[in-house]
C-alpha positions in Angstrom: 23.2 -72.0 63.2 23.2 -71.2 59.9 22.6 -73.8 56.5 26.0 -73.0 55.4 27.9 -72.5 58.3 30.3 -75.1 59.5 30.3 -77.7 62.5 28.7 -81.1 61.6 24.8 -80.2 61.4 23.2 -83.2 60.0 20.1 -80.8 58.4 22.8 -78.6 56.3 20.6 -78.0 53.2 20.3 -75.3 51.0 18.1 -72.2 50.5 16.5 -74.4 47.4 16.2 -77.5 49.3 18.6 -79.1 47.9 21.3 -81.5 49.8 25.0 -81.3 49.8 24.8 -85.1 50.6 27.1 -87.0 48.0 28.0 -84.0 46.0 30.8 -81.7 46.1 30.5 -77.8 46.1 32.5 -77.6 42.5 29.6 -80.0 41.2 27.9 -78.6 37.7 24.3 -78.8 36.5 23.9 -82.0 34.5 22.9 -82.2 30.7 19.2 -83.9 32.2 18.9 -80.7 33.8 19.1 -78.2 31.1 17.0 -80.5 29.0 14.2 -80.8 31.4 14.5 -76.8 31.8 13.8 -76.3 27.9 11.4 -78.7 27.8 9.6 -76.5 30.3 9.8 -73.8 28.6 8.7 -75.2 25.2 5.3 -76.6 26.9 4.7 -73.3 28.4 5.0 -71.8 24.8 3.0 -74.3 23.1 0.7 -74.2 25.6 -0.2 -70.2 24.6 -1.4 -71.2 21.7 -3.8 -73.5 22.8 -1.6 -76.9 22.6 -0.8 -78.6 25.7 2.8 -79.7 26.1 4.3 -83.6 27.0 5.7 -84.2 29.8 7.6 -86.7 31.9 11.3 -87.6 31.9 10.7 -89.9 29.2 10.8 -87.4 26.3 14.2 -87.8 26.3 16.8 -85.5 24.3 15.6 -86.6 20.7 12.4 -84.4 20.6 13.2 -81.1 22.1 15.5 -80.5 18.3 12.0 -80.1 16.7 9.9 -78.5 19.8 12.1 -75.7 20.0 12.6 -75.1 16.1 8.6 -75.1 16.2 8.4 -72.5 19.1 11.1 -70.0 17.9 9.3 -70.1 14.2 6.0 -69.1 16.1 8.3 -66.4 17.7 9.5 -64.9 14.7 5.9 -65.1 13.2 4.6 -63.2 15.7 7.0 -60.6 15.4 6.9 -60.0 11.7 2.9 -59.8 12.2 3.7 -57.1 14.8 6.1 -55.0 12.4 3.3 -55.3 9.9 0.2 -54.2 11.8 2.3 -51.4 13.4 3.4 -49.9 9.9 -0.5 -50.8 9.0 -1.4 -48.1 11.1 -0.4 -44.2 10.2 -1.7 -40.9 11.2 -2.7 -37.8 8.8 -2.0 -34.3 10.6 -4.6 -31.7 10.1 -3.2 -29.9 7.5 -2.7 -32.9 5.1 -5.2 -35.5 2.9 -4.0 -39.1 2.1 -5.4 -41.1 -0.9 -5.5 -44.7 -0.8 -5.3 -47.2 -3.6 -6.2 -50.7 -3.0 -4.9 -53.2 -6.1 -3.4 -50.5 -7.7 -7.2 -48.8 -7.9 -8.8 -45.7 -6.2 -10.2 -46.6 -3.0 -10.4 -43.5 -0.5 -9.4 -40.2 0.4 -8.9 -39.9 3.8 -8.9 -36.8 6.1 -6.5 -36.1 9.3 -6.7 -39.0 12.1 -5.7 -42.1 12.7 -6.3 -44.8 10.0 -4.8 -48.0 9.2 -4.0 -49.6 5.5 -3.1 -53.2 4.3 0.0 -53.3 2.5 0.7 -54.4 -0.5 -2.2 -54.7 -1.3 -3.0 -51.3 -0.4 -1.2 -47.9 -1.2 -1.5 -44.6 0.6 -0.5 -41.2 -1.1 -0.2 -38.2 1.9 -0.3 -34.6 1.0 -0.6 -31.7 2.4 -3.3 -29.7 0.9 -2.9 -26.1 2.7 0.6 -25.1 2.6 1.2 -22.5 0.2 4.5 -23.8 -2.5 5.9 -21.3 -5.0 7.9 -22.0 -8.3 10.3 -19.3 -9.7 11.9 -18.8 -13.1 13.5 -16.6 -15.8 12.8 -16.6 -19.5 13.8 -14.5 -22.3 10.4 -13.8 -24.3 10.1 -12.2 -27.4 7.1 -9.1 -27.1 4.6 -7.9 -29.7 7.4 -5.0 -31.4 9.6 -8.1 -32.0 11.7 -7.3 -29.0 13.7 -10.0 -26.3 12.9 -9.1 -22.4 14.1 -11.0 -19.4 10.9 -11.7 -17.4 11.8 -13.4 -13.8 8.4 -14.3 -12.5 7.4 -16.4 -9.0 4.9 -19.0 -8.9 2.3 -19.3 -5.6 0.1 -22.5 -5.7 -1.6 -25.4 -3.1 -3.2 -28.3 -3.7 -6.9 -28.2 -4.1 -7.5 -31.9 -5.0 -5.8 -34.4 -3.8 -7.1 -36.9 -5.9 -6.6 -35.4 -9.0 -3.0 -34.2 -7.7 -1.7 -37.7 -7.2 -4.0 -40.0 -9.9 -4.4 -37.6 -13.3 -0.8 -36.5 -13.4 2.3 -38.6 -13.0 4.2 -35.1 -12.4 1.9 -31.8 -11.8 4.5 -30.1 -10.4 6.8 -30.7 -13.6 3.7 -30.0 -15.9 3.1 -27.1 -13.5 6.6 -25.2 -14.7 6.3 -25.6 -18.5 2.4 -24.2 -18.3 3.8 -21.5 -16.8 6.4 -21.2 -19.6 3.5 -21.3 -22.1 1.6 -18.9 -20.7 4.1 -16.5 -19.7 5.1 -16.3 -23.4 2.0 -16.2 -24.9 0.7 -13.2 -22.9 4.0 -11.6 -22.9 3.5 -12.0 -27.4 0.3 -10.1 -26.9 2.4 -6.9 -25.5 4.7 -4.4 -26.5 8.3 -4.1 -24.7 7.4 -0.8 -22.8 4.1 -2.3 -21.8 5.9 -5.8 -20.3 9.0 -4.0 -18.4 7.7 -0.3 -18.0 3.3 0.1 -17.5 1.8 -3.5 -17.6 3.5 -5.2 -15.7 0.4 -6.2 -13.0 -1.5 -6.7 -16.2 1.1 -9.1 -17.2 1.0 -11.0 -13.9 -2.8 -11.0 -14.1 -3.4 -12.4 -17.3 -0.4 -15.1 -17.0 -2.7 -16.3 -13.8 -5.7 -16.6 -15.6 -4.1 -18.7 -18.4 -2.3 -20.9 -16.0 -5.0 -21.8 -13.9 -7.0 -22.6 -17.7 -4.1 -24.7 -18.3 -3.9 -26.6 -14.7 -8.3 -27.4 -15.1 -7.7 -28.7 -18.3 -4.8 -30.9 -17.3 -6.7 -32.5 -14.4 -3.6 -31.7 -11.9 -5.5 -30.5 -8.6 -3.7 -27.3 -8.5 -5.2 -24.0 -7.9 -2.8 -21.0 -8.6 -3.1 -18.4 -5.9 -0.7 -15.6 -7.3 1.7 -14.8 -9.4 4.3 -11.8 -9.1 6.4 -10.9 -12.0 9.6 -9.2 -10.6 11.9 -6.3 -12.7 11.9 -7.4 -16.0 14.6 -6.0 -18.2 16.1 -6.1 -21.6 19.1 -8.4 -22.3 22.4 -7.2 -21.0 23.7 -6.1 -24.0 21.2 -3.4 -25.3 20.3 -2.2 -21.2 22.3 0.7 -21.0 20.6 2.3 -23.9 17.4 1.0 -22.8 17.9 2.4 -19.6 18.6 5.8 -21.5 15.3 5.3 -22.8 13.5 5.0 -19.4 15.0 7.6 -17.8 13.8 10.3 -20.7 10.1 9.2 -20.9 10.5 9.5 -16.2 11.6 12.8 -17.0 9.0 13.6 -19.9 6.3 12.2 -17.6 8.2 14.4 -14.4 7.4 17.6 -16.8 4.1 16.8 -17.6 3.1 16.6 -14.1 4.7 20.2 -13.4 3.3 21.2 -16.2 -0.5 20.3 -14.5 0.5 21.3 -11.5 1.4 24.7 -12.8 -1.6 24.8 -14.7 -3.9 23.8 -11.7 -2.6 27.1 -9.9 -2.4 29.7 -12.1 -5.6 28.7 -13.9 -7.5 29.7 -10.4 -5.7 32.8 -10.0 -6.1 34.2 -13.0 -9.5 33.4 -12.9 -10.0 34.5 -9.8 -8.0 37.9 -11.2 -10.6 38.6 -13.7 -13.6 38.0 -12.1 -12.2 41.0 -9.4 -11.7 43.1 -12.5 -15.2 42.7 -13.6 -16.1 43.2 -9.9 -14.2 46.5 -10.1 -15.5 47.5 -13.0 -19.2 47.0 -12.0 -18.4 49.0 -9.1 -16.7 52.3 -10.8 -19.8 51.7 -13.1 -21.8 51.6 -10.5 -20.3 54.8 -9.2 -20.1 57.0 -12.0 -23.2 56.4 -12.8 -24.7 57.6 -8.9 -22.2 60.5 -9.2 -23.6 61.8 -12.4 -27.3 61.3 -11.4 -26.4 63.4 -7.7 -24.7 65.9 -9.8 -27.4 66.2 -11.7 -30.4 66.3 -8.8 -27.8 68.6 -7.4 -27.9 71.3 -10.0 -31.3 70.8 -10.4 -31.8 71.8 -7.0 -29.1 74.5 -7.2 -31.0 75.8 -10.4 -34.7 76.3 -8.2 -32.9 78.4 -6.2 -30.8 80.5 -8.7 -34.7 81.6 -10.1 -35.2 82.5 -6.4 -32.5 84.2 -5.9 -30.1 84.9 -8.8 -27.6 87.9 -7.3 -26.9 85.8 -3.6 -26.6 82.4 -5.2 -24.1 83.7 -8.0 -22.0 85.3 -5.1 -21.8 81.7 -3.6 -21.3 79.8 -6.3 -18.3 82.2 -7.3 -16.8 82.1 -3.5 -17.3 77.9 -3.9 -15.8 77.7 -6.8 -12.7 80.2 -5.7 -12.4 77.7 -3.1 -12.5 74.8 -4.7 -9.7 76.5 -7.1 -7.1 78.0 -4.8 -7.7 75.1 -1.9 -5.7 72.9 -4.3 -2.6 75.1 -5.5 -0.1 76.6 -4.1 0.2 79.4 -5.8 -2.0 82.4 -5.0 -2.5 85.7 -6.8 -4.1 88.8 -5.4 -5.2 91.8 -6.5 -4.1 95.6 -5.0 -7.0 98.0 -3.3 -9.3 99.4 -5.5 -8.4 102.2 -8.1 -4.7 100.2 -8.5 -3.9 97.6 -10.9 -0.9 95.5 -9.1 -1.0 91.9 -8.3 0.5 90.2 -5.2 1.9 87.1 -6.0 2.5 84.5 -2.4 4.7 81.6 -3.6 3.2 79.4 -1.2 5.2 76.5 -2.0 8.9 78.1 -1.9 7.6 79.0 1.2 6.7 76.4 2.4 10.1 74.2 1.1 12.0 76.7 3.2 10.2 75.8 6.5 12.3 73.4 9.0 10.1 69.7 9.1 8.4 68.6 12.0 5.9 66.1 12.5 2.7 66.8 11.9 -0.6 64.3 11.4 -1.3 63.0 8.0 -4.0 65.7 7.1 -1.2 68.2 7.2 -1.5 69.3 3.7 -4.8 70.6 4.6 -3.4 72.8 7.4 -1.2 74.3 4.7 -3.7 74.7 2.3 -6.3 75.9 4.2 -5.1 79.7 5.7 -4.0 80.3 1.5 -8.3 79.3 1.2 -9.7 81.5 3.8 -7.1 84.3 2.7 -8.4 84.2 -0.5 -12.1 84.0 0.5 -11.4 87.5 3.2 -9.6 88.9 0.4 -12.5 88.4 -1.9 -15.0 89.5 0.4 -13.4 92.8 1.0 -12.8 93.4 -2.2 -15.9 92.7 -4.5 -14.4 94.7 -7.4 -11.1 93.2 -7.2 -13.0 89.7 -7.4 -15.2 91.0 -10.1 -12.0 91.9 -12.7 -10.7 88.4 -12.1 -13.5 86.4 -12.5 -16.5 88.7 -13.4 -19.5 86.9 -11.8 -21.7 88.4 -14.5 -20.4 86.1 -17.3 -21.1 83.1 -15.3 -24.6 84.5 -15.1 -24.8 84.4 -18.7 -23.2 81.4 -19.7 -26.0 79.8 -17.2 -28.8 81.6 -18.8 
C-alpha cells in the first residue's frame, strides 16, 4: 500500500521520513527551520575559507545578521577579484605590438600572445605595426614662377616603432599631416608651375617623401613613410581654361616634334640609301666605259695587224660591216641603178611598213623587219662593187687610216 494512500496504516510516513503525526497537511515550515537552513549554509561558506562554522540549535537568531553580512562581503570580493584578473589578462594578434607602462613609466613592449597586466598600476598601449594607413589632402602652393597650383596628394605610412609611436609624440598622426604640409610646399617652392602639374610630377612625389620621412626621424614619431602619390594637380579654377589652352599647344608642339623625327628617321635612310646606289651606278658605268674603250682599243689593234696583212680584203669588210651596221638601224634605204646609170632607188621602208595589217609577233620583231632591208643592202653591194664604190669610195677610208 502506498505512504500516501488512504485506509488507516499506522506507518504512513513520508518519502523524507517525516510523520504526519500531530500535523496537518496545510502545516508551513517554521521560522527555526529556515534559520537552521542558513546557518547551514553560512558554516559551509566559512568553512571554504578555512574557518570552521558553530553549530548547535543554540546559536539562536541573533548571530546569523552578522554571519551572513560576512559571507555575502566575501562573495562579492571574490567576484570583483575575478572581473579584475580576467580584464588583467589580454591577447596581442600577430599583426599588432602592445607597450606597457608601469607607474606611468616605460616597462615593455610586448609581441602577439597572451600576456597579462596589473591595472592601475599598469598601462598597455596596442598597435598594430603592419597595416599600411594613408592620409590625403589638397593645398594650394605657391611654385618657383610665383604661381598658385592645387596639389591633391595621398599619404601611405605604418608604424615602424611602437615605442616611439605612442611615448615621443602625444599625436604622430596629427604631426604627421602638417609635415606633410611643410614639405609639400617647400619642394613644390623649389619648382616651376609646368614642372609641378605638367613633367615633374614623380619628382615632386619623390622628393616630398624624402623630406617627410627627414621630418618624421627628427620628430621621434615611429613612422616610416612608404609612398607618396601626388594626383592631377591643376591651377585654380579661375585661370584653368586658359591654362588648359596652354597644355594643349605645348601636346601638340611636342605631337609635331615627334612626326617631325619620325619623318626624319625614314627619309634620312632612304636618301642615304639613294645615294650610295648612285655612287654604285656610277662606279659601274665607270667601270664600263672604261673596259669598253680598252676592248675597242685591243680591238683595232688587232684589226690594224691584219689590215698590214691584208689591206684590199680587210677594207672590203670593214666597208660591208660598217654598211651594216648603218642601214641595220634605219628605215630608209637608198640604192643605186646598174652600172653605166645614175638613178637611185629609194624603199620607204617605214611607210611600208605603217601600211602592213598588225599581228602578233615576238618581241625581237623589229629585227625581222630590219634585217631583209640589211641583207638586201649587203647582195646589192656585193653585186655591184662600183655602185658601192660611188657611195662610199672604200679608197678614202684607206687613206684616212693611213
Amino acid at each position: 500500500m502506498a505512504w500516501n494512500e488512504p485506509g488507516g496504516n499506522s506507518n504512513d510516513k513520508d518519502p523524507w521520513g517525516n510523520s504526519d503525526k500531530g500535523k496537518k497537511n496545510n502545516e508551513r515550515p517554521s521560522q527555526n527551520d529556515l534559520d537552521e537552513t542558513l546557518r547551514k549554509l553560512q558554516d559551509g561558506v566559512t568553512s571554504l575559507f578555512g574557518k570552521k562554522g558553530k553549530s548547535g540549535s543554540g546559536s539562536g537568531g541573533s548571530g546569523l545578521p552578522k554571519q551572513g553580512g560576512v559571507g555575502i562581503a566575501i562573495i562579492a570580493i571574490l567576484i570583483v577579484l575575478g572581473v579584475w584578473l580576467y580584464n588583467c589578462v589580454y591577447v596581442v594578434d600577430q599583426q599588432e605590438q602592445a607597450v606597457v607602462l608601469r607607474f606611468g613609466k616605460y616597462h615593455d613592449t610586448v609581441g602577439p600572445g597572451l600576456h597579462i597586466y596589473f591595472p592601475p598600476m599598469d598601462k598597455k598601449f596596442q598597435e598594430n605595426t603592419t597595416k599600411e594607413r594613408s592620409y590625403s589632402s589638397t593645398g594650394q602652393m605657391l611654385t618657383e614662377d610665383e604661381n598658385i597650383v592645387e596639389v591633391p596628394l595621398t599619404v601611405q605610412y605604418k608604424i615602424s616603432d611602437v615605442k616611439k609611436f605612442v611615448l615621443n609624440v602625444a599625436d604622430p598622426e596629427r604631426s604627421l599631416e602638417q609635415a606633410t604640409d611643410s614639405a609639400l610646399r617647400h619642394v613644390a617652392g623649389s619648382m616651376s608651375m609646368d614642372q609641378v602639374i605638367v613633367s615633374g610630377r614623380a619628382i615632386l612625389a619623390t622628393d616630398t617623401q624624402v623630406r617627410l620621412q627627414t621630418f618624421m626621424d627628427n620628430y621621434g614619431t615611429g613612422i616610416s613613410v612608404t609612398q607618396v602619390n601626388v594626383q592631377n594637380a591643376q591651377a585654380p579654377g579661375a585661370v584653368q581654361d586658359a591654362f588648359d589652352d596652354v597644355i594643349r599647344a605645348r601636346e601638340d608642339e611636342q605631337r609635331e616634334k615627334n612626326q617631325a623625327d619620325t619623318y626624319a628617321r625614314g627619309i634620312v635612310p632612304e636618301a642615304r640609301g639613294q645615294a650610295q646606289r648612285l655612287l654604285e651606278d656610277a662606279q659601274g658605268y665607270r667601270d664600263e666605259v672604261v673596259a669598253k674603250a680598252e676592248g675597242e682599243a685591243q680591238r683595232f689593234n688587232q684589226l690594224y695587224a691584219e689590215y698590214r696583212k691584208a689591206p684590199e680584203v680587210t677594207r672590203q669588210r670593214m666597208y660591208i660591216e660598217t654598211m651594216q651596221d648603218v642601214l641595220s638601224s634605219t628605215s630608209k634605204v637608198m640604192i643605186s641603178g646598174d652600172q653605166g646609170k645614175n638613178s637611185l632607188l629609194y624603199l620607204p621602208l617605214d611607210k611600208m611598213l605603217e601600211n602592213r595589217p598588225a599581228r602578233t609577233v615576238n618581241p625581237s620583231a623589229s629585227s625581222i623587219y630590219t634585217e631583209p632591208a640589211a641583207n638586201a643592202a649587203t647582195q646589192s653591194s656585193a653585186s655591184s662593187t662600183n655602185a658601192a664604190t660611188r657611195i662610199t669610195p672604200p679608197s678614202s677610208r684607206t687613206r684616212e687610216m693611213r
